[in-house]
N, C-alpha and C positions, 0 to 999 in steps of 0.2 A: 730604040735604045731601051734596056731592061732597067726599070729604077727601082726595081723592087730587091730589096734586103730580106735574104732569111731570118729568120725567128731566132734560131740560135745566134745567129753572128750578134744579132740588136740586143741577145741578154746576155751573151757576154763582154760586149762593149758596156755595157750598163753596170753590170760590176765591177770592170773595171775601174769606172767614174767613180763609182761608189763610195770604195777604197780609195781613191785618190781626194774623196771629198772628204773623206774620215781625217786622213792621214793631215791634208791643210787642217783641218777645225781641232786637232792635237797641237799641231805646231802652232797656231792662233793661240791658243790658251795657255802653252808653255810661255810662247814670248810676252805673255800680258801677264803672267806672275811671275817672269824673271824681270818686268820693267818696276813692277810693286816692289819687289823683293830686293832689287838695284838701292827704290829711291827709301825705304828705310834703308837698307843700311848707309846709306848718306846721312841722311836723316841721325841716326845714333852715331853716327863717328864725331860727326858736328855737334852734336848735343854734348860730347864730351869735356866742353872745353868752356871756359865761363868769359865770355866778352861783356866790357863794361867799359863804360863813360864816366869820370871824376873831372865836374868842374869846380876848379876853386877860386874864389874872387879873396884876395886879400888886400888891405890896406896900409899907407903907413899912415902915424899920427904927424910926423917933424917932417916929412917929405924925405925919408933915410930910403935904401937898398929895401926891396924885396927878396925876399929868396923864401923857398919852399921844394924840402926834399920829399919828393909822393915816394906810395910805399917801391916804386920801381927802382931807388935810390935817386936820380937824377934831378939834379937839383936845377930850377926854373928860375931863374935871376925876372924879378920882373922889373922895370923904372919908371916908376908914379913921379918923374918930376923932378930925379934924385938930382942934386948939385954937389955933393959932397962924392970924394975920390976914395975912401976906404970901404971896406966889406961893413963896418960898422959907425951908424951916424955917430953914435953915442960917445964912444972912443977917440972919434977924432976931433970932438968941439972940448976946448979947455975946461 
């Protein structure tokens, strides 16, 4: 059996490879700056927007209704205790 390869066929199978090594190490380097390029702009679409946490602790003095409207308008009834049936302690004791 002949195992031997011509010179020319070995250097153009060689360039082949060659260009095929070029062309992956392009495509390697495009997908690692379209994955950069993906996670800002994630990055800035999310940044656009402002998240935040408002705890509020309030009290009564008489043990009356809480309530507090946050700037969302929605108003937070809290009951520290309350015993009294109106929206307002103050109004409903004589």
């Amino acid at each position: 059996m002949d195992d031997k390869i011509p010179y020319i066929a070995f250097e153009a199978e060689m360039a082949r490879h060659e260009r095929t090594i070029k062309r992956l190490l392009v495509a390697l380097i495009a997908s690692i700056l379209l994955l950069f390029t993906s996670n800002i702009a994630w990055l800035c679409f999310f940044n656009q927007f402002e998240f935040h946490t408002e705890t509020v602790m309030f009290d009564t003095d008489d043990g009356g209704d809480n309530s507090y409207i946050g700037n969302d308008g929605v108003i937070n009834n809290g009951e520290d205790g309350s015993t009294t049936d109106g929206y307002d302690a103050q109004e409903t004791t004589p």
